[in-house]
Steps between C-alpha positions, in 0.01 A plus 500: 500500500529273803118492520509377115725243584346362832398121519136445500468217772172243465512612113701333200481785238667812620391688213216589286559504133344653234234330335539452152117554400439774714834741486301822519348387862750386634720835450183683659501247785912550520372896562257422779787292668766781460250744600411298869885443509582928446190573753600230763241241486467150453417419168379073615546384777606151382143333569373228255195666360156278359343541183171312405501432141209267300659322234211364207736162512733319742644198311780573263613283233913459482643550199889411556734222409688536804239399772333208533103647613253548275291753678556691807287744735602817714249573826785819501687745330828592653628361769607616869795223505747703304692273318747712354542264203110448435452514141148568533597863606468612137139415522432781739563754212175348311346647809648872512744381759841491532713172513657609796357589820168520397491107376545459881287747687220569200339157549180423264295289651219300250196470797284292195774275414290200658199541291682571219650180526183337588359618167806388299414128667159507414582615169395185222804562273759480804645212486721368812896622493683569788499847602747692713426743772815739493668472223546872498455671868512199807120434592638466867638866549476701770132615394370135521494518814238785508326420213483168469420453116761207433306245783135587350651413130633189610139434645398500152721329371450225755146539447526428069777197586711720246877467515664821679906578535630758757811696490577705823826590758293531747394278805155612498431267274485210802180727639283287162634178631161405504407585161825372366475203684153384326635597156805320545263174583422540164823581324392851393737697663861543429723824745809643380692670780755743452857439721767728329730492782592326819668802680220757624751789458503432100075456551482867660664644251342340210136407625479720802100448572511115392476208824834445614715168360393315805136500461515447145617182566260467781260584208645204275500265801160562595343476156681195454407282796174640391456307138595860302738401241759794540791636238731703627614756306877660482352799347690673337885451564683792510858490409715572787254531802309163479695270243675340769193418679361213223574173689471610862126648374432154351627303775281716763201435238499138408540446913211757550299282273480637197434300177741686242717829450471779209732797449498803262825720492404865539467748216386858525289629241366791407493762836597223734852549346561875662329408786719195598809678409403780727397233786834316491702821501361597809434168672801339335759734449818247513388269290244694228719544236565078481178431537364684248804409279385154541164529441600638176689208418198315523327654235665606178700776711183704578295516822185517266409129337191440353632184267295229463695215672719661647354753705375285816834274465785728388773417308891482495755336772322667824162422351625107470693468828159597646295271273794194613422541898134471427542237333674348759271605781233327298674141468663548877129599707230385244600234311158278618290768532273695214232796497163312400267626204174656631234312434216690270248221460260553786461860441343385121266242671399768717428688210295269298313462801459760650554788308232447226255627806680883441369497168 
């Protein structure tokens, strides 16, 4: 029982759920752990394990009310930070995987991502829109490092003059200064960096593979001074362990030279639900039962809200008090400041004339 309930340091999840489209092997893979457990070996050994996977497409349109991008792109699936709240999570199920650990050592990595981007760019009936690396799994995990698919996708897109927005945690990102630096010449890249705390204790627990607070806003700095127009995100507040944190995050923001602030306030869909429950029960033990009280409160009384509207926002008094501070932040740190509109333009002169020579 005490193995059961042991913390699983350098991971998020503690658990692996069952997956909802494939009950029958998970149970089988539940035997082969109980099995190694009864006959004294390791069943994993915690490693992050790579998968090569080749996708027929890479750009996704986005299909939601709530969020602003029209089309985003994944060079991953799963991801080795181990955001505990990360509602791409559920996605891992699509794959045969579960939510839980697996979304953080089962890592998918798409090796033709750049030229199947390259062929969406050369396509004639693509017409310039801003599209997002990220979106789902950050394009500057861990595995960047080794594979290196995010920098030679932002070679293409550098290479087509087509407009390209990053989301990420992570300070890799600074390695592509040079890339970003060039796009940014010609206002075609936006980066959206993710701060959700400024205490690292509360990033350990809740991001434990992510950079650390400090170089984040190293990260910010950097890409500032550098021409990269950067939005910091407060993604997502969390009732109880980071609400408090809205203006001092702002503050350290606007002064790190960021051009603008955007928050979400957590919800927990689908198996992220059980496994954040069973994460702040064992990481949080004093305070789980308010938190997830309050996050409830948020949405309709359930931790599950898939509302149109009201899902990325919440609703009710907590959901407004955190809405107010924002607010606030916004008027206090960026009154004179605003995240610019990538420019589209010179990726459809390149395209009438250049790409009439593809054929």
């Amino acid at each position: 029982m005490e193995e059961k309930n042991q913390y699983i340091k350098g991971r998020g999840a503690q658990i692996n759920v069952q997956n909802r489209f494939f009950a029958e092997s998970q149970e089988m893979l539940d035997d082969f752990l109980n099995y190694c457990a009864i006959e004294g070996d390791a069943p994993d050994d915690n490693k992050t394990s790579f998968l090569e996977v080749f996708p027929k497409s890479i750009v996704n349109r986005v299909d939601s009310q709530d969020i602003s991008m029209g089309y985003s792109m994944n060079a991953y699936q799963g991801c080795e930070h181990g955001c505990i709240y990360c509602f791409a999570r559920n996605t891992h199920e699509y794959w045969g995987y579960s939510a839980g650990l697996d979304f953080e050592r089962k890592i998918m990595v798409k090796k033709n991502a750049p030229q199947l981007l390259e062929e969406k760019l050369k396509s004639k009936n693509w017409k310039a829109a801003v599209i997002v690396m990220s979106g789902n799994t950050d394009c500057y995990q861990p595995a960047e490092r080794k594979f290196g698919i995010t920098r030679k996708c932002l070679e293409i897109f550098l290479k087509y003059k087509h407009p390209v927005g990053i989301i990420t945690k992570n300070a890799l990102i600074s390695r592509d200064l040079d890339i970003l630096s060039k796009l940014a010449k010609d206002n075609l890249i936006g980066v959206n960096v993710s701060i959700t705390s400024m205490s690292e204790k509360t990033r350990l627990l809740l991001e434990p593979r992510t950079a650390t607070i400090q170089k984040r806003f190293e990260t910010v700095k950097t890409l500032s001074e550098n021409g990269v127009p950067v939005n910091v995100m407060l993604a997502p507040i969390i009732p109880g362990i980071n609400s408090h944190e809205i203006l001092p995050l702002a503050k350290a923001a606007s002064e790190a030279g960021a051009t603008s602030i955007s928050y979400t306030v957590v919800r927990l869909n689908g198996a992220i639900g059980e496994i954040f429950t069973d994460w702040i029960r064992k990481a949080m033990p004093d305070r789980a039962d308010k938190v997830l009280h309050q996050i409830e409160q948020c949405h309709g009384g359930t931790l599950n809200d898939s509302r149109w509207g009201t899902r990325m926002r919440g609703e009710g008094e907590f959901a407004q008090m955190i809405r107010s501070q924002v607010m606030l932040a916004r008027r206090k740190y960026f009154l004179d400041k605003r995240y610019p509109e990538l420019n589209t333009s010179l990726y459809e002169q390149y395209k009438g004339g250049q790409l009439n020579l593809f054929g």
